[in-house]
C-alpha positions as CSV (number, residue, x, y, z in Angstrom):
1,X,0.0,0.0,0.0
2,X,2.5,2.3,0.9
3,X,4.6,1.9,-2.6
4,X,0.8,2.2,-4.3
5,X,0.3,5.4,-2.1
6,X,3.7,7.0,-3.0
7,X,3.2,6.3,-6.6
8,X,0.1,8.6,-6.8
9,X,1.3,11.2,-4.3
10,X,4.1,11.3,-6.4
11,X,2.4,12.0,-9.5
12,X,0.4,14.5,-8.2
13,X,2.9,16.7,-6.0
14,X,6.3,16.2,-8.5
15,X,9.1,13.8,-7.8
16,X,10.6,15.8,-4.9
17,X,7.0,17.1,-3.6
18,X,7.8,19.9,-4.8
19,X,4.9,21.5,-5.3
20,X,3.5,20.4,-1.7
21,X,6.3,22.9,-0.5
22,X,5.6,25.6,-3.0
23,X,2.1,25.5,-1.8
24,X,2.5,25.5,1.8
25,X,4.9,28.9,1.5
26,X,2.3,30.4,-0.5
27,X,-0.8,30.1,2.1
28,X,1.7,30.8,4.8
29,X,2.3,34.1,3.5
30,X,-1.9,34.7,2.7
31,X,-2.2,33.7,6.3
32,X,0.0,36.0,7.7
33,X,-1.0,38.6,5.4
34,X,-4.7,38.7,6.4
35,X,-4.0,37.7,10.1
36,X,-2.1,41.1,10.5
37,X,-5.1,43.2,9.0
38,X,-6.7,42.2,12.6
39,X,-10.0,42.1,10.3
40,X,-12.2,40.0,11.9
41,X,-16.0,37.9,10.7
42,X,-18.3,36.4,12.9
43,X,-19.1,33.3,11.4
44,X,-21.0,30.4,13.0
45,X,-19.4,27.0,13.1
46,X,-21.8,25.1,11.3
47,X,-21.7,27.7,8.5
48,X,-17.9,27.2,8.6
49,X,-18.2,23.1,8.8
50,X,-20.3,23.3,5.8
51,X,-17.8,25.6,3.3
52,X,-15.3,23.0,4.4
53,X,-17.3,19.8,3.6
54,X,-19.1,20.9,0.4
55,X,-16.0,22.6,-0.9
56,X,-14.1,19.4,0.0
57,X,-16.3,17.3,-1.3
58,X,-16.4,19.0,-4.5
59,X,-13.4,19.2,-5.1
60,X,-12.8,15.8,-4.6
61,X,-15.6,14.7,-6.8
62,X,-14.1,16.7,-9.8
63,X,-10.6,14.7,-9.1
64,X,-12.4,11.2,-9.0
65,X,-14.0,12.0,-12.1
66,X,-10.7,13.6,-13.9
67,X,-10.1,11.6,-17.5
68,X,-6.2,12.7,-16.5
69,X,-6.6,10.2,-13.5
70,X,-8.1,7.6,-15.6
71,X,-5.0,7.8,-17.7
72,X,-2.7,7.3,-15.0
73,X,-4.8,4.2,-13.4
74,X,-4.6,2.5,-16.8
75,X,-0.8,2.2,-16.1
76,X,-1.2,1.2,-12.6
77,X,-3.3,-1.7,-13.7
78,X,-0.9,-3.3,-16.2
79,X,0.9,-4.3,-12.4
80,X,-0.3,-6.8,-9.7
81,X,-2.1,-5.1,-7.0
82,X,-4.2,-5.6,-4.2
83,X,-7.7,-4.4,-4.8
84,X,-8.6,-3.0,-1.1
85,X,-4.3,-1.5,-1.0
86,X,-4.9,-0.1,-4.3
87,X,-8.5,1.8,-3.5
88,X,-7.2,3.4,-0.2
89,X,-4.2,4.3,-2.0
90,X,-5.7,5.8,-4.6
91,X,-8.1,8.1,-2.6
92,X,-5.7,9.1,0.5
93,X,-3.6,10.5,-2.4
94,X,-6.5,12.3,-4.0
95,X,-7.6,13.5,-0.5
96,X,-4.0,14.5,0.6
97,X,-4.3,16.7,-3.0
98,X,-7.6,17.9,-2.5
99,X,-6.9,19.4,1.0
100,X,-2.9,20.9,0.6
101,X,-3.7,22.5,-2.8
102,X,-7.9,23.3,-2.3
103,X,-9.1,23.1,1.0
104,X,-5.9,24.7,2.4
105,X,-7.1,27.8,0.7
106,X,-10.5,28.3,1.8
107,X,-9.3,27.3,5.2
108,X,-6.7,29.9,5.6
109,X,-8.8,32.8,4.6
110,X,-11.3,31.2,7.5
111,X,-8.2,30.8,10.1
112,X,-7.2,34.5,9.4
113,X,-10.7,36.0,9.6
114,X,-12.9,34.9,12.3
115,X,-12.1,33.6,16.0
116,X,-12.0,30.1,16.5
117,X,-12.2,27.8,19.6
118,X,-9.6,24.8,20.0
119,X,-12.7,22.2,19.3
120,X,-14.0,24.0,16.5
121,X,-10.3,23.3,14.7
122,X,-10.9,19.4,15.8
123,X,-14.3,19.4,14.1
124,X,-13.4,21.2,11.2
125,X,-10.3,19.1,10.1
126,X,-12.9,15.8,10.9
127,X,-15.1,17.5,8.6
128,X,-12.8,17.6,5.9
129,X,-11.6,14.4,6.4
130,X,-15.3,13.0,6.1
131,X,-15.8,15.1,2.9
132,X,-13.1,13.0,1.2
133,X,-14.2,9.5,2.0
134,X,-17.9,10.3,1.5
135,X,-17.0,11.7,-1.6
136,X,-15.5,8.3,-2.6
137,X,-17.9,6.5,-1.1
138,X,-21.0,7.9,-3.3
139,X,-18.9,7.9,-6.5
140,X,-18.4,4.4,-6.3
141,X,-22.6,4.3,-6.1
142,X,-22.9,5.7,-9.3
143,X,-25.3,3.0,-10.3
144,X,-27.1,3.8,-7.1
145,X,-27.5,7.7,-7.2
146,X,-30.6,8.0,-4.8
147,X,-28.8,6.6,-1.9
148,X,-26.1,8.8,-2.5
149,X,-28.0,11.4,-2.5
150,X,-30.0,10.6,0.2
151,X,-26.6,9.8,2.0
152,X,-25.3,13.1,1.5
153,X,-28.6,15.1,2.0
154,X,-28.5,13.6,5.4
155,X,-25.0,14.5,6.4
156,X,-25.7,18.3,5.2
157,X,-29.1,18.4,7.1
158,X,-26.9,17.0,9.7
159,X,-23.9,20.0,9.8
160,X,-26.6,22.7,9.4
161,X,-28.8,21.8,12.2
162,X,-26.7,20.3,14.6
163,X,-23.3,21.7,13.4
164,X,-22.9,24.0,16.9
165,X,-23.4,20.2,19.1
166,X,-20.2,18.9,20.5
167,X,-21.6,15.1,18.9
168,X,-20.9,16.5,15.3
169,X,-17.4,14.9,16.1
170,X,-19.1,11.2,16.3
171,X,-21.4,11.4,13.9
172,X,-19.3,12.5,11.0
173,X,-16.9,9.9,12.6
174,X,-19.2,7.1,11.8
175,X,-20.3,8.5,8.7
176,X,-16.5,8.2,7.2
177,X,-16.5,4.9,9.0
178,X,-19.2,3.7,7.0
179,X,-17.8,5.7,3.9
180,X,-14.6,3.3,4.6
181,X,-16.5,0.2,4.8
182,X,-18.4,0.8,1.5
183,X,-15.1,1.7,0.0
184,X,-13.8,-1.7,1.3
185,X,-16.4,-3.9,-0.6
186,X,-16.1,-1.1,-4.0
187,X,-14.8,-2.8,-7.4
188,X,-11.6,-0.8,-8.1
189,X,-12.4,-0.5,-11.6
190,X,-15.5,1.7,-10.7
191,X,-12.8,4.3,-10.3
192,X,-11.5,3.6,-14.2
193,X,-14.1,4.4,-16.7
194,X,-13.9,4.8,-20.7
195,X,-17.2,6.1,-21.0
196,X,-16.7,10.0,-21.5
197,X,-13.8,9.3,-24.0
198,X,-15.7,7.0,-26.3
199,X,-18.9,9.0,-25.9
200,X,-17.4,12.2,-27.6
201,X,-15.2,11.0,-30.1
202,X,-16.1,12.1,-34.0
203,X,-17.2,9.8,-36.2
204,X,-16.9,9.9,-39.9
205,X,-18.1,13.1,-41.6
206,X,-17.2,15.0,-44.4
207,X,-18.1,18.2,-43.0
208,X,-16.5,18.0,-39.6
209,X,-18.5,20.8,-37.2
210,X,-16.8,22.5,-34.6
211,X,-20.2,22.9,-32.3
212,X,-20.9,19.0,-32.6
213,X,-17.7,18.3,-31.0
214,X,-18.6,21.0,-27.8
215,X,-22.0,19.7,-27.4
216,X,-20.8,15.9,-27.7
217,X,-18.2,17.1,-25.2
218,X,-20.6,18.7,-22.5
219,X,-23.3,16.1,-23.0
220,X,-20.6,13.7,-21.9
221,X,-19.4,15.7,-19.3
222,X,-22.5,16.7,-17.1
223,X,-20.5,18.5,-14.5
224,X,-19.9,20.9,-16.9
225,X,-23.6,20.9,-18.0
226,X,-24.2,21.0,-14.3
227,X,-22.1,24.4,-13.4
228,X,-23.7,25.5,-16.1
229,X,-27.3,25.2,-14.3
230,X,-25.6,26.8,-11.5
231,X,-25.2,30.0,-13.0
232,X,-28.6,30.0,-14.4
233,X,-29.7,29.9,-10.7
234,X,-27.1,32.4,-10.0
235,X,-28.5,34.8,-12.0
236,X,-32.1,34.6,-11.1
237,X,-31.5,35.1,-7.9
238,X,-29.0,38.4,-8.4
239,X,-31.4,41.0,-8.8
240,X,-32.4,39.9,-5.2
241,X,-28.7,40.2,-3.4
242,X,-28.5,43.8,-4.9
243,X,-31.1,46.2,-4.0
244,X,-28.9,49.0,-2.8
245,X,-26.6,49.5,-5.0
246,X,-27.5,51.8,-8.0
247,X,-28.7,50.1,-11.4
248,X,-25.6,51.8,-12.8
249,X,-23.5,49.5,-11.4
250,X,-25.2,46.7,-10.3
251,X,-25.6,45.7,-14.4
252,X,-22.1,45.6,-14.7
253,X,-21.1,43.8,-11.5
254,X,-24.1,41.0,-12.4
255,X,-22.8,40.4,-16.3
256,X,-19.3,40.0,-14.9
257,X,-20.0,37.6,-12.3
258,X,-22.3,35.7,-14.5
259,X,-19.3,35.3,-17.2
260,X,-17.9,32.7,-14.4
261,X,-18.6,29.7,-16.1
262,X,-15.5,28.2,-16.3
263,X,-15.5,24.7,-17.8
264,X,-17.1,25.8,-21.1
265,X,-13.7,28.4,-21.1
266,X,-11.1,25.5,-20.5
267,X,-12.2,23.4,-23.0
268,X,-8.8,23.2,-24.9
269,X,-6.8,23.3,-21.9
270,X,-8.5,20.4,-20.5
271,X,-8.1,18.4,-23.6
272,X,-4.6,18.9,-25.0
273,X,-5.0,16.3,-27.7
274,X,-7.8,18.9,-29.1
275,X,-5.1,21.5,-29.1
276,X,-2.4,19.9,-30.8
277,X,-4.6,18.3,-33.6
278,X,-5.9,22.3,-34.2
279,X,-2.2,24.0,-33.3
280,X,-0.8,21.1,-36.0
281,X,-3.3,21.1,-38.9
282,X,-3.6,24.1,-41.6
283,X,-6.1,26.8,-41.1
284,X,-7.9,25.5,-37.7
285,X,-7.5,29.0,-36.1
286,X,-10.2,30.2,-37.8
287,X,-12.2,26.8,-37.9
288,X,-12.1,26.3,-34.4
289,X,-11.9,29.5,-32.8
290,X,-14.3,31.2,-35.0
291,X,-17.1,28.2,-33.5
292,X,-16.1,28.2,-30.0
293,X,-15.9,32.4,-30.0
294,X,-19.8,32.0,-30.9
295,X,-20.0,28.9,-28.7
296,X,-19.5,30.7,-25.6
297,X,-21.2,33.9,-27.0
298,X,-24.3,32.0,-27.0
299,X,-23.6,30.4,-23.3
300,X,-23.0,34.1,-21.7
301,X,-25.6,35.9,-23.5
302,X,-28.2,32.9,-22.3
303,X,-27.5,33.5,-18.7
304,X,-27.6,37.7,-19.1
305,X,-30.6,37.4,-20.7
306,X,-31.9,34.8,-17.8
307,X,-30.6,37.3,-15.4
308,X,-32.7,40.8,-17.3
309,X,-35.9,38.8,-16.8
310,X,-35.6,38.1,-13.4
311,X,-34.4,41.9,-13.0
312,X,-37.9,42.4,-15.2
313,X,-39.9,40.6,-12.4
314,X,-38.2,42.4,-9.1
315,X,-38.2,45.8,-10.4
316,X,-39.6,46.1,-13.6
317,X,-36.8,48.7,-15.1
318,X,-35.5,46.9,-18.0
319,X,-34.0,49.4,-20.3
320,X,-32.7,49.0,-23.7
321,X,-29.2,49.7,-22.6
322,X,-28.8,46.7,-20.0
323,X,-29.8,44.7,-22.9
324,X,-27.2,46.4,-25.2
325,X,-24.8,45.9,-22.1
326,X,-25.5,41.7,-22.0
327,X,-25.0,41.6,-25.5
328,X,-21.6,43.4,-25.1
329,X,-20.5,41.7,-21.9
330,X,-21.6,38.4,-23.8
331,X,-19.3,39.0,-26.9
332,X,-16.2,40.4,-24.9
333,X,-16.3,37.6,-22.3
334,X,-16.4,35.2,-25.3
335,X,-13.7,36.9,-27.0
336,X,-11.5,37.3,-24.1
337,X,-11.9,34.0,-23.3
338,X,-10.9,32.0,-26.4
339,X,-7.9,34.9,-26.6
340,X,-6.9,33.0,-23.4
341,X,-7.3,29.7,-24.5
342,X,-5.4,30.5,-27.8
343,X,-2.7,32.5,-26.6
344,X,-2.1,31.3,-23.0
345,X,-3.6,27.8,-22.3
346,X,-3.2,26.1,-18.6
347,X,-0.4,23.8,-18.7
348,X,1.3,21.1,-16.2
349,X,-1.9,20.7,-14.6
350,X,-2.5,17.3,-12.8
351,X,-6.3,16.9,-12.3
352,X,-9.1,18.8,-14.1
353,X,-10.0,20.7,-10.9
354,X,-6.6,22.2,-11.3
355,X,-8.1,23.8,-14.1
356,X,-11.4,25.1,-12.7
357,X,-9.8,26.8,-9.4
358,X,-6.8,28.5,-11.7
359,X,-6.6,32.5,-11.2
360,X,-6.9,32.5,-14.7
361,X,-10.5,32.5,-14.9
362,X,-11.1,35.9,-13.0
363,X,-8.4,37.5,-15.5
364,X,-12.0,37.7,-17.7
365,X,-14.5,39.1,-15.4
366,X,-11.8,42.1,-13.6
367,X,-11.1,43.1,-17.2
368,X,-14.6,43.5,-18.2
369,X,-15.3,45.0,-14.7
370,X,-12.1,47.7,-15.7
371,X,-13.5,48.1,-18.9
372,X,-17.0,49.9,-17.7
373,X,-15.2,51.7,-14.3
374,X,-13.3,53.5,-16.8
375,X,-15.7,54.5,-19.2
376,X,-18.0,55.8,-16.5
377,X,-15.3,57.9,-14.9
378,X,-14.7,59.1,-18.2
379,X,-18.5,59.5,-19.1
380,X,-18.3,61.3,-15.4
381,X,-15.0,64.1,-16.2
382,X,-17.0,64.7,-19.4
């Protein structure tokens, strides 16, 4: 187990680990940095035990489900293993990823910000340490969704009713305990699947379209579709977060956030075969980028427009320039966005959630958002 372990941690972290140890300098110095601001939140510990789980969790569940992992385990099973060895292996490595690279993050800020009791560290690193093995546990119940789901609804129920109990600490103990024993019984090859690269791959055609390759792509990647949905939400529910701010810049602010749907913006950086077949054969800049310009065009102006009715409904003010703005925001997002992919795609990642929490995909939004500030204040000196 402990050559299986190694294996993965290694391939994850570097030869020399070394980017554990870039890492752990980095959110040292955010630490510090915040914790000398002596700015402090009040936030309630189950509100705090439940950004650690379903951020965990998350994350985790877009590592189990990373094609790049499935590569890897293809080479891992050419070698005699033990099945139960291989499965623990397998996800203590993703979980020791998950938590130094994504949890670590969220639970800095937290650390630096609000006032926390010695228990409330206890609970919160068994929270995260549940998150990972529940994770695992319902992935390998694909074929059984509804428990999963009833698993998990149970265990958030759980953090936000009960999360300020002392007994949170057993509970989420046995929980992982019987995430542990349904790991023990799993098939490790529930953990390797084929499906999503068979599902998308072209057939034969003689007019080869760009926009049947991204919809074969999401359709086989419902995450994707799924974050998508999320943003949907996100933006009928907007025009109810801002009601004091002035229409003049809440429009703005909205079309910006709303232009955070990452995965359908990472779509050649998360498949480098893609790019190398385009970068290699003649005249694919256009081809491609051309298609996926209007691709995500059509993806950002959805959501604006999704975002105007609901604005329609709470304050009935809809004005022919907020539309004129979502088209705008729309088209500049989806230019600035393949301009990324084009000129400066992610590289040496190691697990497709690498690729979802890079910094890159605010570079979009705080351009957009710099963009309008300045053409107001120079609308205003006029």
């Amino acid at each position: 187990m402990k050559m299986t372990f190694k294996a993965f941690i290694k391939n994850l972290f570097g030869a020399q680990y070394e980017r554990l140890q870039r890492n752990i300098f980095i959110y040292l110095v955010v630490f510090f940095g915040l914790y000398i601001t002596d700015w402090k939140v009040q936030i309630a510990p189950f509100i705090r035990y439940f950004m650690l789980s379903t951020f965990t969790a998350g994350a985790m569940w877009q590592a189990l489900c990373s094609e790049n992992n499935t590569t890897k385990m293809q080479n891992m099973f050419m070698l005699p293993f033990n099945r139960r060895n291989f499965i623990f292996s397998y996800v203590a490595a993703l979980g020791v990823y998950i938590i130094f690279t994504k949890t670590i993050t969220l639970s800095v800020v937290l650390l630096a910000v609000s006032v926390w009791k010695p228990i409330e560290l206890l609970e919160s690193a068994v929270c995260i340490i549940n998150a990972i093995f529940i994770a695992a546990a319902v992935y390998s119940l694909k074929k059984y969704w509804y428990i999963g789901i009833l698993w998990v609804s149970i265990i958030i129920a759980s953090i936000l009713f009960l999360g300020s109990k002392v007994w949170i600490i057993p509970f989420l103990i046995v929980n992982s305990i019987f995430a542990i024993i349904r790991l023990q019984i799993t098939d490790v090859y529930i953990f390797y699947s084929q499906e999503n690269k068979k599902c998308y791959r072209v057939k034969q055609h003689r007019h080869f379209l760009v926009w049947r390759y991204l919809f074969r792509y999401l359709n086989c990647h419902k995450n994707y579709l799924i974050n998508t949905a999320i943003m949907w939400c996100v933006a009928i529910i907007l025009p109810y977060f801002f009601t004091r701010i002035e229409n003049l810049f809440v429009i703005p602010i909205s079309f910006a956030i709303l232009s955070l749907n990452t995965p359908i913006c990472i779509l050649l950086s998360c498949d480098p075969d893609l790019e190398q077949a385009i970068r290699f054969l003649p005249c694919q800049k256009k081809a491609f980028c051309m298609p996926y310009c209007l691709f995500i065009f059509f993806c950002n102006l959805t959501v604006n427009v999704i975002f105007l009715f609901s604005w329609q409904i709470k304050n009935n003010s809809v004005t022919i320039l907020m539309i004129l703005t979502a088209v705008f925001f729309a088209l500049q997002s989806a230019i600035l966005s393949v301009l990324l992919e084009w000129f400066y795609p992610i590289r040496n990642w190691k697990i497709e959630s690498d690729l979802w929490n890079h910094p890159r995909k605010y570079v979009v939004p705080v351009i957009m958002l710099l963009t309008v500030g300045a053409v107001q204040i120079f609308l205003t000196l006029i």
